[in-house]
Every structure is written in structure tokens, then in C-alpha cells.
C-alpha positions as CSV (number, residue, x, y, z in Angstrom):
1,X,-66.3,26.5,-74.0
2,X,-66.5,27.4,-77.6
3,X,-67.7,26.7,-80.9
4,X,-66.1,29.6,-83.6
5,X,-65.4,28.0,-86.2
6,X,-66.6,30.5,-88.2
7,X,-65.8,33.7,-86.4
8,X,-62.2,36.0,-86.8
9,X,-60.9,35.3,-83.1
10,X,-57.8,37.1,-83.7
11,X,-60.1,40.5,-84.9
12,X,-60.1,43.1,-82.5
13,X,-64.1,43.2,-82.8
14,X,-64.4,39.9,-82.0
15,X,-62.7,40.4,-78.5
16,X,-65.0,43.5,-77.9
17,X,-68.1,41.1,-78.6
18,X,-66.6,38.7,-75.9
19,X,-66.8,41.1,-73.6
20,X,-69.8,42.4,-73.6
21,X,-71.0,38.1,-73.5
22,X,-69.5,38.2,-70.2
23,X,-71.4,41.2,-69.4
24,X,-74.6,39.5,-70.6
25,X,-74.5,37.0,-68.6
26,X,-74.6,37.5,-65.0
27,X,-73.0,34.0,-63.4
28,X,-70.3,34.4,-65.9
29,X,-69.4,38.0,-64.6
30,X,-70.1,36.9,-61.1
31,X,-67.7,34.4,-62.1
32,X,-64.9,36.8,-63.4
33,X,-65.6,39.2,-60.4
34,X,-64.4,36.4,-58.1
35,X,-61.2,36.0,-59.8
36,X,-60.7,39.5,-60.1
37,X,-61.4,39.9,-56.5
38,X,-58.8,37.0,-55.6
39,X,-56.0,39.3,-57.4
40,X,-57.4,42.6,-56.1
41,X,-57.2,41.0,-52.4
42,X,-53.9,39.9,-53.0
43,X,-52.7,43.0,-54.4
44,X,-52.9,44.5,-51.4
45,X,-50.5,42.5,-49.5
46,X,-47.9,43.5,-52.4
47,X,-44.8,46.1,-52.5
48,X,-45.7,49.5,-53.8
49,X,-45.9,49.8,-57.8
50,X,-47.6,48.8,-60.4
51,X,-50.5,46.6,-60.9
52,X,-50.6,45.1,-64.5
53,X,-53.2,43.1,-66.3
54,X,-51.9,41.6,-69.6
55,X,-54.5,40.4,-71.9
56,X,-57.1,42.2,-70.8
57,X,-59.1,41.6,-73.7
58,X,-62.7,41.9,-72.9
59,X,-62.6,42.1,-69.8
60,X,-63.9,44.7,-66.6
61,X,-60.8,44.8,-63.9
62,X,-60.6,48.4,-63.4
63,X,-64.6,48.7,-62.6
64,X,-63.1,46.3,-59.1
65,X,-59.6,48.4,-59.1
66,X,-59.6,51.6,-61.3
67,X,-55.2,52.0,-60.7
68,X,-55.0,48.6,-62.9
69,X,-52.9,49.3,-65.9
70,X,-54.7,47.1,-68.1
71,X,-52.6,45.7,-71.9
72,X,-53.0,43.7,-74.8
73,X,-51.6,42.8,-77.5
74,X,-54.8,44.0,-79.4
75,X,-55.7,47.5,-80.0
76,X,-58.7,47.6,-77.8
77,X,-61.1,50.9,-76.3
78,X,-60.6,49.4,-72.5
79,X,-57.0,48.6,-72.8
80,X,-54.5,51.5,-71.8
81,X,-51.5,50.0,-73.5
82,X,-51.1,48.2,-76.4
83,X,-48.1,45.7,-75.6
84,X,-46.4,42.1,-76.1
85,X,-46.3,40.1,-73.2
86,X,-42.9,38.7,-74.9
87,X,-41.9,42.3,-75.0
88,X,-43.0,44.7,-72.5
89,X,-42.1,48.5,-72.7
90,X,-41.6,48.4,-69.1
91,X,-38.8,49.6,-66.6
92,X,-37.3,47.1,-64.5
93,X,-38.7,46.1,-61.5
94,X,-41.1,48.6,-61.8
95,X,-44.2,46.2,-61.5
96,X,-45.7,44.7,-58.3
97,X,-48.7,42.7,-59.1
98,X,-49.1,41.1,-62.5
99,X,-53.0,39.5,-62.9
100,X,-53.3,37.6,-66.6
101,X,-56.7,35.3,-67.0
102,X,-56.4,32.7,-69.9
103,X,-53.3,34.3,-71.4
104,X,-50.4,32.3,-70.9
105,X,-51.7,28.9,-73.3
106,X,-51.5,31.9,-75.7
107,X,-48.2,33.6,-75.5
108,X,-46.3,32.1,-78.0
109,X,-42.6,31.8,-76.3
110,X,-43.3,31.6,-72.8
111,X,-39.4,31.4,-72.5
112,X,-39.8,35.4,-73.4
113,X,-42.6,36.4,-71.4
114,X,-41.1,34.7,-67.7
115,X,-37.8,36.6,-68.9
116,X,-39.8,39.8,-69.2
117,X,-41.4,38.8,-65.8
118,X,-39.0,38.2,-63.7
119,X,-37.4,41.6,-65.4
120,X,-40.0,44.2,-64.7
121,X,-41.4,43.0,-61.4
122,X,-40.2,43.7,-58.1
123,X,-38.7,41.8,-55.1
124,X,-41.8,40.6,-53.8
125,X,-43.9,41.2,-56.5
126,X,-46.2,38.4,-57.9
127,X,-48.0,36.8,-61.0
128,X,-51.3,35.7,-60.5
129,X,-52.4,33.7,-63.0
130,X,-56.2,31.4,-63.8
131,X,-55.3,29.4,-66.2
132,X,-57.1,25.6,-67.6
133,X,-56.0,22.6,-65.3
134,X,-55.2,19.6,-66.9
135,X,-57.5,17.1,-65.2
136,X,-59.4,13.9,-66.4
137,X,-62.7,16.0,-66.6
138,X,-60.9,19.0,-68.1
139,X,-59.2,17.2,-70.4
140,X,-62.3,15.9,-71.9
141,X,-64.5,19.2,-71.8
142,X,-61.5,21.0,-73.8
143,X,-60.6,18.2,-76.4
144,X,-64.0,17.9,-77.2
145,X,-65.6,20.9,-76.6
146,X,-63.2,23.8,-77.1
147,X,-61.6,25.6,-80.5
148,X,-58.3,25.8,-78.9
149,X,-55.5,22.7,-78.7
150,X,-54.6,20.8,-75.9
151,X,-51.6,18.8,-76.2
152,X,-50.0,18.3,-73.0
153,X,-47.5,15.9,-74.8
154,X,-45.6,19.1,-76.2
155,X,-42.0,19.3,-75.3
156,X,-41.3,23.2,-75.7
157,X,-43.0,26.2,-73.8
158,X,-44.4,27.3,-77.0
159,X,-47.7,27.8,-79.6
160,X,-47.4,27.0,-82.8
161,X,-49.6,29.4,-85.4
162,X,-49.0,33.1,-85.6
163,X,-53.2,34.1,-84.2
164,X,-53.4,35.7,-80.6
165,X,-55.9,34.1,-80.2
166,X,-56.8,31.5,-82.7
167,X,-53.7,29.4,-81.9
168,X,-52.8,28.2,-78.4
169,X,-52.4,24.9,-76.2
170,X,-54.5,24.7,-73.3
171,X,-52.1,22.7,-71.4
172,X,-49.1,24.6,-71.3
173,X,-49.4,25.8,-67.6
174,X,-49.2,22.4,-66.3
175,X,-46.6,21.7,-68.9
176,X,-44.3,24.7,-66.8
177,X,-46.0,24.2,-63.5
178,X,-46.5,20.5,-63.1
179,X,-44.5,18.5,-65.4
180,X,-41.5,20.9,-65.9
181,X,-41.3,22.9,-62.4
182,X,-38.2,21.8,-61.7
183,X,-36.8,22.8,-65.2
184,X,-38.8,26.7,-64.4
185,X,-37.3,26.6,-61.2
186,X,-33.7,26.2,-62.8
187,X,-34.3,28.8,-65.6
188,X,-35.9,31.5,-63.6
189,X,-34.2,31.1,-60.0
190,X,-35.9,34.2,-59.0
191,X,-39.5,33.7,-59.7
192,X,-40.9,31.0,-57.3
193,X,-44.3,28.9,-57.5
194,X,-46.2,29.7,-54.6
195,X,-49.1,28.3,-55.0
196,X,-51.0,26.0,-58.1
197,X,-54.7,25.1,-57.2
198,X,-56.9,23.1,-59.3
199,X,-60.4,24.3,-59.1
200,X,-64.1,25.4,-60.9
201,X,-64.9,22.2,-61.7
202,X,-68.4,23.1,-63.4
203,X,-69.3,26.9,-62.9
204,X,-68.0,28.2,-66.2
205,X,-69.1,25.3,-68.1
206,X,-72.8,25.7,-66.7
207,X,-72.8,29.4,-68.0
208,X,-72.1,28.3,-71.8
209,X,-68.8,30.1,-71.8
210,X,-68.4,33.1,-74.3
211,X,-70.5,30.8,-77.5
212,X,-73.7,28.7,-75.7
213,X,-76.3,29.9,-73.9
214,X,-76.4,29.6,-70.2
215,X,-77.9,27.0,-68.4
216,X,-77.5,29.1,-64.8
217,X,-79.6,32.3,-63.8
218,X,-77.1,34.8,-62.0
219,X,-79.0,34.3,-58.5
220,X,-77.8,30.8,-58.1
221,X,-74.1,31.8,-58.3
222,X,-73.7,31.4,-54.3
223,X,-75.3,28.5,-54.2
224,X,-73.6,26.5,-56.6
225,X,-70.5,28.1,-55.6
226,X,-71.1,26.2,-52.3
227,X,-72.6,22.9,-53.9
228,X,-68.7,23.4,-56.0
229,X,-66.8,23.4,-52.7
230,X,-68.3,20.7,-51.2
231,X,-66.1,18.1,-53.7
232,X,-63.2,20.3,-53.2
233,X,-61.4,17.2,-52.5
234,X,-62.0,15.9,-55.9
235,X,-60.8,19.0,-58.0
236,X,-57.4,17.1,-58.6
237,X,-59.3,15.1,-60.8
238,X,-62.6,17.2,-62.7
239,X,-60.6,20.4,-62.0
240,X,-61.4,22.7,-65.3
241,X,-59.5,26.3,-64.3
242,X,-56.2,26.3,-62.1
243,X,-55.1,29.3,-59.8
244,X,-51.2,29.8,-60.6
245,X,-49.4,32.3,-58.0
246,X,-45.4,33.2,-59.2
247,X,-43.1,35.2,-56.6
248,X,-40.6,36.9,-57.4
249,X,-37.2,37.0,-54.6
């Protein structure tokens, strides 16, 4: 969640402030941890070469896995290279792992960056992506709640607005991976959906997000993790985050 109206989300400082919210705020890192853990795990079950984060942002990866090369299209002090996902100064298939986390509803021509993709990573490589689902509870918490669009009426892969960060559309991963797979399937014949898993129904929201003050101390993160899975049946519908997995053949 957000409420920014006031602040420069495309300036550099305002991403390094976001990151040290996360770090503030123990759920919420516990949170992040998990899904950095999910790609670490995964990771290991890749071909050799390299891991890649893109729009790393604020964010910790390499304190879970230091070999991460982590990128953004910001010049930031954690980020090793400074690069368009639309445009990466990559050879090809030279990647084996690529990990993004509430990136893609920004990239601007997501045409460009699954071209790139399915360019630079290897036979067997993957994109792990956590991304917002597009659920009846979601839907609700991001229209009404959040800075950034949702519009999952759109009929192109792309974000209006020239802002990293400012401008996006929450909705474009299920706009590729739900309403359109079969059109991604026929553009990028190499890059397969493996897996798409609605999920996190209420963690994130309980810690405030990067702009209100939590409302969970960092102990209970276990806990409510379990109370979470119990209605794990139900995520199809009050859903907020989905768990995208790509594979390339």
C-alpha cells in the first residue's frame, strides 16, 4: 500500500528511503526474505550462469545470495549495474535465473523485455517473478488504496507515462499470464509458464506497506503465516501478490 502523493517516486532518494522502510520493519523484511528465499531455493535447481535481479531498488537479495547480480534502471549504491530491462547489455544466453519483485506492472513495453528474456537466458533457465494478482479483494485494496493504476481492461502489454516508477498498471501480469497466455505462448514459443500462484492475501497489507505504519510486530510473522495458509483455498479470490515462474526451452 501507498499514499505518495506528495513524494518524487521516480528520485533515486526516494527508492533508498524505501528500502531502508523495509528494513524498519521487521514482518515486512521477514516478508521479502521469504520471497527471496523461494528464488534462492530455486536457483539452485538451475543451469550454471548467471543469477540476475532486475529492479532491485531497495531491496537486500545479496545479504540471502551475495553472487546475485543485482540492476536497475536507477542509479542506486546496492545495485551493481545500472540497466533497462527493455534493453539489457547482456550476452545471449548467458543468464540462468532471473528474480524481479513488483517490476514487470512497470516496464513500460513488456513486448521488449520478454524479447530480451527469452534472449539472454539459457535453455533451462527461469524468471521468477511476485507480482500483484488480480483478485476480488486485490482489486479493491489497489484501486482504492494504492498510487499506482490498475486497469486490467488494457488491451496492450504496455504503461503509459514516462516515471519508473510513478507510472504503471498493477494488472498487467494477469493481463499476459491469465487473460493473454495463449497470445505469450504464441509470441515467445520458447519461454513457458510454469507455474502462476495467487497468494499473500493479508501479510503485506497488515505491515502498512512502504507508507503506513504497521499494524504486526515481527514475532507474529510465523504465526500469521500459518493463520494465511489455512484459507489457501480461497487465494483465487482475496489473493493480493501472485508467484509467476517462466522457463525457458
Amino acid at each position: 500500500m501507498s499514499n505518495q502523493s506528495n513524494i518524487d517516486l521516480n528520485a533515486p532518494e526516494t527508492t533508498v528511503a524505501h528500502g531502508k522502510i523495509i528494513l524498519r520493519k521487521p514482518f515486512l523484511k521477514k516478508l521479502y526474505i521469504e520471497w527471496y528465499e523461494q528464488f534462492n531455493a530455486l536457483a539452485k535447481t538451475l543451469p550454471e550462469g548467471k543469477l540476475l535481479e532486475i529492479g532491485s531498488g531497495g531491496g537486500f537479495i545479496k545479504e540471502i545470495n551475495p553472487q546475485i547480480i543485482t540492476t536497475d534502471i536507477l542509479e542506486l549504491p546496492n545495485v551493481d549495474q545500472v540497466m533497462s530491462a527493455e534493453e539489457m547489455s547482456l550476452e545471449d544466453n548467458s543468464v540462468s535465473g532471473i528474480f524481479m519483485i513488483n517490476v514487470l506492472h512497470h516496464i513500460k513495453n513488456s513486448d521488449a523485455f520478454f524479447s530480451e528474456a527469452q534472449r539472454v537466458l539459457k535453455p533451462g533457465g527461469k524468471l521468477f517473478m511476485v507480482e500483484p494478482a488480480n483478485t476480488v479483494w486485490s482489486r479493491l485494496i489497489y484501486k482504492i488504496f494504492h498510487h499506482e493504476g490498475f486497469d486490467p481492461t488494457v488491451k496492450e502489454w504496455k504503461v503509459q507515462g514516462s516515471g519508473p516508477l510513478s507510472d504503471a498498471n498493477g494488472a498487467i501480469p494477469w493481463i499476459i499470464f491469465k487473460r493473454d497466455l495463449s497470445t505469450f505462448q504464441k509470441k515467445y514459443p520458447n519461454l513457458v509458464l510454469e507455474k502462476r500462484k495467487d497468494h499473500t492475501p493479508m501479510r503485506y497489507t497488515l505491515t502498512g506497506g512502504l507508507s503506513f505504519p504497521s499494524v504486526v510486530p515481527g514475532w507474529s510473522f510465523k504465526f500469521i503465516t500459518f493463520l494465511e495458509n489455512i484459507f489457501s483455498f480461497l487465494f483465487r479470490y482475496v489473493g493480493m501478490f501472485q508467484t509467476i515462474v517462466v522457463k525457458k526451452i
